[in-house]
N, C-alpha and C positions, 0 to 999 in steps of 0.2 A: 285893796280894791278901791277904783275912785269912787268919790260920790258920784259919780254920772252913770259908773257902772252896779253899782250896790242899786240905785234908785229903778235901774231896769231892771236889776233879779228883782227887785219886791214886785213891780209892776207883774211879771212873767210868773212870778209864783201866784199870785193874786189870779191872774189870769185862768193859769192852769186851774187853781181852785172853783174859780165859777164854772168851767167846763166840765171838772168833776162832779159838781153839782146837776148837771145835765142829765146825767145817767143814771137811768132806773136803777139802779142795785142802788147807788149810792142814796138815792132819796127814801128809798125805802126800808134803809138802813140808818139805824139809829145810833148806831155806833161808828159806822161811817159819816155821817154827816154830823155828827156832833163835832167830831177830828179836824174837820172842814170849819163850821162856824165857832163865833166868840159866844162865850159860855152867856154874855150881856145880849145878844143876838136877840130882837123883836121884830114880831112883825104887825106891823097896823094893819087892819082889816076892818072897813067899814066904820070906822070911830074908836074901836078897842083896839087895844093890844094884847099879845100873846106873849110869855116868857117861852124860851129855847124848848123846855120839856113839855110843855103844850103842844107844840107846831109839830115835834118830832114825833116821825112815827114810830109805833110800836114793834116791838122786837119780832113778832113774828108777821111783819106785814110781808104780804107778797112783792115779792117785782111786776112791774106794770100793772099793781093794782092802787088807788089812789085815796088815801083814806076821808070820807068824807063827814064834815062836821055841823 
């Protein structure tokens, strides 16, 4: 494969990833979206930061429902 071509699969894989991320099952799934992000994955909020199992929700969250912290 060229580098020009390998560089669009990563791009199109990346892609699909964040789209995956779109959908309620997947966000509300911990084990799906874990699959999805890097285990190093933070998110800033308001001045702090959160490690991965922080942000993730919990195993028996519903779909479309939003955990709030």
């Amino acid at each position: 494969m060229s580098r020009i071509s390998q560089q669009t699969a990563d791009v199109n894989a990346a892609i699909d990833a964040e789209l995956q991320l779109l959908d309620p099952a997947v966000r509300t799934s911990r084990a799906l979206a874990a699959r999805l992000l890097d285990p190093k994955f933070a998110v800033a909020q308001a001045g702090r930061g959160d490690r991965l199992a922080d942000v993730l929700p919990p195993g028996h969250a519903r779909p479309g429902r939003r955990r709030v912290t």
